[in-house]
C-alpha positions in Angstrom: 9.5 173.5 255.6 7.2 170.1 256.3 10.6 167.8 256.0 12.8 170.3 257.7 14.1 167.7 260.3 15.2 165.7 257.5 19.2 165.2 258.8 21.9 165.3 256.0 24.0 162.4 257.9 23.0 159.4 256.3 22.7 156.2 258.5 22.6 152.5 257.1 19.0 150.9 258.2 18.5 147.6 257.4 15.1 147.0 259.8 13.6 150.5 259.8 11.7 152.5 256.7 11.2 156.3 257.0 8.0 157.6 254.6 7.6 154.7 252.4 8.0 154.7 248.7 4.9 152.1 248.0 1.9 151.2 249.2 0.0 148.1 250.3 -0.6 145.0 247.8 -4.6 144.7 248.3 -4.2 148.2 246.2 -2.3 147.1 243.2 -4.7 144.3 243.3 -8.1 145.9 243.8 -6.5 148.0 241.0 -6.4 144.9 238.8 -9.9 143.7 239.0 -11.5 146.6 238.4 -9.7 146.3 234.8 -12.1 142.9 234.3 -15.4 144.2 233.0 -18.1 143.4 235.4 -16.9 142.9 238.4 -16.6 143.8 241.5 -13.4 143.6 244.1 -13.8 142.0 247.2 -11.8 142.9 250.5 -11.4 139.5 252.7 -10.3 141.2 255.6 -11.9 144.6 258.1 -13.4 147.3 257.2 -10.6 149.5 257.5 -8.5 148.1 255.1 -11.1 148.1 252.5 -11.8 152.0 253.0 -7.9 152.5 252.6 -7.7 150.7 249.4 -11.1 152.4 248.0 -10.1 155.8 249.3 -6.3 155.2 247.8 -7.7 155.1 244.2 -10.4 157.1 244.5 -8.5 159.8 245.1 -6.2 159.1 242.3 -8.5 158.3 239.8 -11.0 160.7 241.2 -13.7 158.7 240.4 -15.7 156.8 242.7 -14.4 153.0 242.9 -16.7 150.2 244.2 -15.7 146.9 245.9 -17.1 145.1 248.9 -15.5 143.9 252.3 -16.0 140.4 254.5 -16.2 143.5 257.6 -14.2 141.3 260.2 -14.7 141.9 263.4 -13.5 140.3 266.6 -15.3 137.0 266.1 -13.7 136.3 262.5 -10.2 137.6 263.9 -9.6 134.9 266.3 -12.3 132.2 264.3 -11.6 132.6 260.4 -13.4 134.8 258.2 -14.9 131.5 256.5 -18.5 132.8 257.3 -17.9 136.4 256.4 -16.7 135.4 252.5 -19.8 133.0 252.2 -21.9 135.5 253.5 -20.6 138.4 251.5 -20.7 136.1 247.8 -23.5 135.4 248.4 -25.2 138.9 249.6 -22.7 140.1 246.7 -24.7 138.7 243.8 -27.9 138.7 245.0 -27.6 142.6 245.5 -25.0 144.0 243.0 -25.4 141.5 240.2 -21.7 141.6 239.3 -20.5 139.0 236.6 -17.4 138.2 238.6 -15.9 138.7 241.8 -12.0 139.3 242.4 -11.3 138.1 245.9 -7.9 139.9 247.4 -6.5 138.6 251.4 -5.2 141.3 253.5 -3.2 140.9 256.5 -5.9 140.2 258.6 -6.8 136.6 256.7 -3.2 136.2 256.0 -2.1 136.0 259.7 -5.3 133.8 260.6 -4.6 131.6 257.8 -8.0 131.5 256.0 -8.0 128.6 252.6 -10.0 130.8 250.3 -10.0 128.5 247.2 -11.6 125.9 250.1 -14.1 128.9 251.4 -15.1 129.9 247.5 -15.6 125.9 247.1 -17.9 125.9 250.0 -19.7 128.9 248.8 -20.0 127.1 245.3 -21.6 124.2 246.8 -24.1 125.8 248.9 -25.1 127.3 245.5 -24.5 131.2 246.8 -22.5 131.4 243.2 -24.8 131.3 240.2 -24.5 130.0 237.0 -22.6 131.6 234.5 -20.5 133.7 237.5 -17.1 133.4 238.3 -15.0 133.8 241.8 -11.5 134.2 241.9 -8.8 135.1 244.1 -5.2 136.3 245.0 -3.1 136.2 248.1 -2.0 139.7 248.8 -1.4 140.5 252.9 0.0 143.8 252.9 3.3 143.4 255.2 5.2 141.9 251.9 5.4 143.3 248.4 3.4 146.3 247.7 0.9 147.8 245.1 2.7 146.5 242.2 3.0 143.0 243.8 -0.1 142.9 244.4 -1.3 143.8 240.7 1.0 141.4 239.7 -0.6 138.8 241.4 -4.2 139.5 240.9 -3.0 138.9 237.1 -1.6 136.0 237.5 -4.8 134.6 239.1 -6.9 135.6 235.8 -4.4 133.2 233.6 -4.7 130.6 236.9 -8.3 130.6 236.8 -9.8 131.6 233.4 -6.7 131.0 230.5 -7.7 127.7 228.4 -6.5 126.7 225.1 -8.9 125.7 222.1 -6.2 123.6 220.3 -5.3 126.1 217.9 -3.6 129.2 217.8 -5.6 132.6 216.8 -3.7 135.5 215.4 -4.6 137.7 218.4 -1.6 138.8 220.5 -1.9 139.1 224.5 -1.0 142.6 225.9 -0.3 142.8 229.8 -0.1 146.7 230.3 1.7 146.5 233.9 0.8 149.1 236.6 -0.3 151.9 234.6 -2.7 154.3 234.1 -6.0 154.0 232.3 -4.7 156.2 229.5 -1.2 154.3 228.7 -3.7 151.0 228.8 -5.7 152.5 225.6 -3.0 154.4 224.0 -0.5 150.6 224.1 -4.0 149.2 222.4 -4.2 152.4 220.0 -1.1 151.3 218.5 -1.7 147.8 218.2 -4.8 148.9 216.3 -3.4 151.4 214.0 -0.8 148.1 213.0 -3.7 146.0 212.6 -2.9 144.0 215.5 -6.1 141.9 217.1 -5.2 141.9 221.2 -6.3 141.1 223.8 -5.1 143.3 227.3 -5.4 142.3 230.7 -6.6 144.2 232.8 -8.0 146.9 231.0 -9.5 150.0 233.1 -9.8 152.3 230.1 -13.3 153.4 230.5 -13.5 151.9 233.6 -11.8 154.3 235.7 -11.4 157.6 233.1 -15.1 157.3 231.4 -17.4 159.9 230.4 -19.9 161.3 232.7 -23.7 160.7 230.9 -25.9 161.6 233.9 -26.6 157.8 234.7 -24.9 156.0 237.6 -23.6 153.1 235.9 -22.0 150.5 239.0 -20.1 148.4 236.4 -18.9 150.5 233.5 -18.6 149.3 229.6 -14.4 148.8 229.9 -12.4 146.3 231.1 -11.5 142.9 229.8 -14.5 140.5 229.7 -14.3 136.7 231.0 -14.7 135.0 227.6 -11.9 137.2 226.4 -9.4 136.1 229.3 -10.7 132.4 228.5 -9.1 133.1 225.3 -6.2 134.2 226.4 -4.6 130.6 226.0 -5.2 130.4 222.3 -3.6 133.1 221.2 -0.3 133.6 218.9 1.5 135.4 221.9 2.2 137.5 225.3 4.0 141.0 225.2 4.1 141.8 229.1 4.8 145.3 229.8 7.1 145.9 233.1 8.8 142.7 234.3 8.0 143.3 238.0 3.9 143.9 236.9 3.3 141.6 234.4 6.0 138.7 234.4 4.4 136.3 236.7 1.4 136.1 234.5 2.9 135.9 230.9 4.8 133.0 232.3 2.0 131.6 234.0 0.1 131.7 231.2 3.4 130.1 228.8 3.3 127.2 231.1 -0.5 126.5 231.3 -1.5 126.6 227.6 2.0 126.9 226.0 1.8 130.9 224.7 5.3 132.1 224.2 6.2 135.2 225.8 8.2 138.7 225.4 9.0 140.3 228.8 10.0 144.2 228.1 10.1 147.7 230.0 7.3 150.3 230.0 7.0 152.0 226.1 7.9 155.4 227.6 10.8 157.5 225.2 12.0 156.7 222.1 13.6 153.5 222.4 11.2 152.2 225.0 8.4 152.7 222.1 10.6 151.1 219.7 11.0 148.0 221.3 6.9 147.1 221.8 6.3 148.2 218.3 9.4 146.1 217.0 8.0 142.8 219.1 4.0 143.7 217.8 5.5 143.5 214.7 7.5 140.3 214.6 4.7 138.6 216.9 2.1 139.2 214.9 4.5 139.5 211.1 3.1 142.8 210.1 4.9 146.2 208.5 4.6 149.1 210.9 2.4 151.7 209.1 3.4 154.9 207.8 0.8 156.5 210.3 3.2 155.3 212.9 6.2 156.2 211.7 4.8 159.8 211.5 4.4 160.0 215.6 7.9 158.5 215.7 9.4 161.2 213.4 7.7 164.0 215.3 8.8 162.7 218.5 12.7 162.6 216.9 12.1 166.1 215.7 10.9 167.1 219.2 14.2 165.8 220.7 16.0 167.4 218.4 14.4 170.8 218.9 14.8 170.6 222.8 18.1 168.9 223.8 19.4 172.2 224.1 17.1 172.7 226.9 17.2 169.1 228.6 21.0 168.3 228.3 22.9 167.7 231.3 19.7 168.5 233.9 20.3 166.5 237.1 17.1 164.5 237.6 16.0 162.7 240.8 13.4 159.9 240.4 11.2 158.1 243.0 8.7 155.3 241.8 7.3 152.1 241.4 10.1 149.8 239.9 9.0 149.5 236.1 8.3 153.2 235.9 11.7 154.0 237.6 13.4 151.7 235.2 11.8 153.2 232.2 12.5 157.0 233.0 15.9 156.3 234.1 16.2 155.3 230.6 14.1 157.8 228.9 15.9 160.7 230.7 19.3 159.4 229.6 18.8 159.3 226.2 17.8 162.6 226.6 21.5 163.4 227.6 20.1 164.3 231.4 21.6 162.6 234.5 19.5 160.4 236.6 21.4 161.0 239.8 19.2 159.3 242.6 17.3 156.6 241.6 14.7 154.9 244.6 12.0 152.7 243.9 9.9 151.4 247.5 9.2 148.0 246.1 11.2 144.9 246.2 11.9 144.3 242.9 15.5 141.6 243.1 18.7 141.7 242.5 18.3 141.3 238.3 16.3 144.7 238.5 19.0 146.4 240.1 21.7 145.3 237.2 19.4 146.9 234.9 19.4 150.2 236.7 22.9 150.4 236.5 23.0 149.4 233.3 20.6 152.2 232.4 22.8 154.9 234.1 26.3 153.0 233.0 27.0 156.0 230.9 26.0 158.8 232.9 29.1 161.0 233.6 28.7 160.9 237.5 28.2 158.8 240.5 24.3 157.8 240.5 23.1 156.6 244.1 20.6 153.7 243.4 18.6 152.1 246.4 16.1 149.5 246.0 14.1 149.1 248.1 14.6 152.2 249.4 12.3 154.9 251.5 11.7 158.8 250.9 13.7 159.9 253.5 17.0 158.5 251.7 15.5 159.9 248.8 15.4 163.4 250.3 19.5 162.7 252.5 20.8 162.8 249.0 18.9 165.3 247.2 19.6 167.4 250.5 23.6 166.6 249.9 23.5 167.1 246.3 20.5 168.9 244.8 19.4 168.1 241.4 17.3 170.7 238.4 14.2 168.2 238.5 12.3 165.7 240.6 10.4 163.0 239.1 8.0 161.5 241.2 4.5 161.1 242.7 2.4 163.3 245.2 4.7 162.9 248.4 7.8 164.1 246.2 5.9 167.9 246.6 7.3 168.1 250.2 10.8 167.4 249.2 10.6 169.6 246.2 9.2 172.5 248.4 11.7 172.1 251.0 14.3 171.9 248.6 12.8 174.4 246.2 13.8 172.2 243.1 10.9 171.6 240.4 8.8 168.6 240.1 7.0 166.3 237.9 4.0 164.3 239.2 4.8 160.7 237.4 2.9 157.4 239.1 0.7 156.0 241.9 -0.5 157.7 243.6 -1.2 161.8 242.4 -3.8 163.1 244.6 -3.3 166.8 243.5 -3.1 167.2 240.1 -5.7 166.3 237.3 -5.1 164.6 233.8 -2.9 161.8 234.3 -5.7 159.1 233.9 -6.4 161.1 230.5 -3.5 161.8 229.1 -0.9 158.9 228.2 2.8 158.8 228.5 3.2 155.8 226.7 4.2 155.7 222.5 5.6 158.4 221.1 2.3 160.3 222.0 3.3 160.1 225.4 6.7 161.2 225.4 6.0 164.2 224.3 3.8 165.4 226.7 6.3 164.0 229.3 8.8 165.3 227.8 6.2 168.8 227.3 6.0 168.5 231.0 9.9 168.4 232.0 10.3 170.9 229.8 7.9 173.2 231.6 9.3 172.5 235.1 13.0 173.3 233.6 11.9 176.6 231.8 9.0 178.0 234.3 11.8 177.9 237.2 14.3 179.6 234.8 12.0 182.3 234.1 11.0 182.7 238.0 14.4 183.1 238.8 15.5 185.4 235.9 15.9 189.5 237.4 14.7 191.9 234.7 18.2 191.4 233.0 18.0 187.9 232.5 14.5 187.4 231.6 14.2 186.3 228.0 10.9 186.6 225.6 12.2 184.0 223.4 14.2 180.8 225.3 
């Protein structure tokens, strides 16, 4: 009983959060540039921060993630940290070789105010940046946004700094995969392939942070988007950003520097979800979707079919980032289950809230929606009216032991479960095995509950 003390009386706190439901922006953005291939992430602020935001995905990904740190200390707290970033590019490439490196502020150089486009200048012109490598940046101090901010931004500054247009446009189509994991990333380019679809997607961490183990410590893996590919970025036919709270700051950047038209849609988890990227691939780009396709669709109907029984009406609970959140809630619904509390930690606007509730308009209940919101208001109303199934990431456990209601891992971050940089939830691949997994939850807690009576062979 961890959250025991959790009281049912609900107060209104408007300057006060209670076990966040998010995480720090210098994450989402570390997170970013390590889906450029080649380079390394760089930590402008102490020490500390930069072991938090290693440690974060390390754990998540459970493999071992690299960056580097301008180690503040006293000196460059009161002073600047100008010194500290010189030194570090410079000791950066001299030592690790990287081909680019993705410069993210912290608190620490927010508050002090450091000019880091000035400071990479400087470091350019005292010749610490070789030829033929690249520095760039993004402003991410942790006490606004959070992760998905911060990926968001760290984006955006690959169209700032690398997108140019060659005058002509290419029949490649840009893919911007949002916050996800390493396996959506290559399963949304699988299915660009199997249409015979050129893209380009950025970031990429497929093979980055879910490779193979070979028995050689490789420090900069073979995935990840390359430089010359986000130079061409600006040429191409068009944008599909995944997850307007990820990935809408960069396809419009990148629309209003080198003129690429845009489509901004939700996550491709579900049915419908699915059915909207492949629709826009296929318009974008003027192809027929292949009957290979259509097959994974058709199985993933059938599925549906085959398990309403089991999934209609469930009460669900779901706790995320906002573009997740917002593609479940729909998912689940056209599933016939009721999304009944809906948080998301990060501040996603007013025009994301209208689409929540447009997602749940149909739900035969009263849905409490909070955005942002914290995990203890999460757990008041799932104490005052219990649901069949939490969806949600590693901190959901406590609630869902307390409350003895089953849970699905879903998002960032999962520290104690394996798989989910492996196996996608994206495409209709995906939504089976989510579905596979709600499934599972819903039936193993009927049959732990069933008395010798009850207990069925066949369900």
């Amino acid at each position: 009983m961890l959250l025991r003390h959790t009281p049912t009386e609900i107060k209104e706190r408007s300057a006060l959060t209670v076990n966040p439901a998010k995480t720090c922006q210098p994450i989402g953005a570390m997170y970013a540039a390590l889906g450029v291939h080649g380079c390394l992430p760089h930590s402008h602020g102490s020490q500390g921060c930069y072991a938090y935001h290693r440690s974060a995905l390390t754990r998540h990904f459970k493999e071992p993630v690299v960056a580097a740190t301008s180690a503040f200390t006293e000196g460059a707290s009161v002073f600047g940290g100008q010194a500290n970033l010189v030194q570090a590019i410079d000791n950066i490439f001299s030592v690790y070789n990287p081909q680019v490196i993705a410069v993210h502020t912290t608190c620490l150089s927010e508050t002090i105010g450091d000019d880091v486009p000035q400071i990479v200048a400087k470091a350019k012109a005292d010749g610490k940046v070789p030829e033929g490598k690249f520095v760039f940046h993004a402003n991410t101090p942790s006490y606004v946004g959070s992760h998905v901010t911060g990926f968001s931004s760290m984006t955006k500054a690959m169209v700032d700094y690398f997108a140019e247009s060659n005058g002509r446009k290419e029949k490649t189509i840009n893919l911007i995969p949002g916050y996800v994991e390493p396996a959506d990333m290559a399963e949304i380019r699988r299915i660009a392939e199997i249409m015979g679809i050129p893209t380009i997607m950025f970031p990429d961490t497929s093979n980055v942070l879910n490779g193979p183990l070979t028995g050689k410590y490789k420090m900069f893996p073979e995935g990840g988007v390359t430089i010359d590919a986000l130079k061409k970025i600006g040429s191409s036919t068009g944008t599909i950003a995944l997850g307007r709270i990820a990935s809408l700051a960069a396809a419009r950047a990148l629309d209003a520097k080198c003129k690429v038209p845009c489509e901004i849609l939700g996550l491709p988890v579900g049915l419908h979800g699915t059915d909207d990227f492949v629709d826009t691939l296929r318009r974008m780009a003027g192809v027929s979707v292949p009957d290979a396709l259509n097959l994974e669709r058709g199985q993933l109907v059938d599925t549906i079919s085959d398990w309403h029984q089991y999934l209609y009406g469930k009460r669900v609970a779901i706790v995320g980032d906002p573009d997740q959140v917002l593609a479940l809630t729909r998912f689940v619904v056209s599933l016939d289950m009721r999304p009944v509390h809906i948080v998301t930690g990060s501040p996603a606007g007013k025009k994301y809230g209208k689409s929540l509730e447009e997602a749940v308009s149909e739900v035969p209940e009263t849905v409490n929606i909070k955005v942002p919101g914290d995990m203890l208001l999460f757990h008041q109303w799932i104490k005052n009216d219990p649901v069949d199934l939490i969806i949600g990431n590693t901190y959901a456990k406590y609630i869902a032991k307390d409350e003895d209601i089953p849970l699905v891992r879903y998002g960032f971050p999962i520290y104690d479960r394996m798989g989910h940089s492996y196996f996608s939830t994206m495409g209709y691949r995906g939504a089976l095995r989510l579905m596979e997994k709600m499934l599972d939850a819903i039936l193993d807690r009927k049959d732990r509950d069933a008395d010798d009576i009850t207990m069925e062979l066949v369900m």
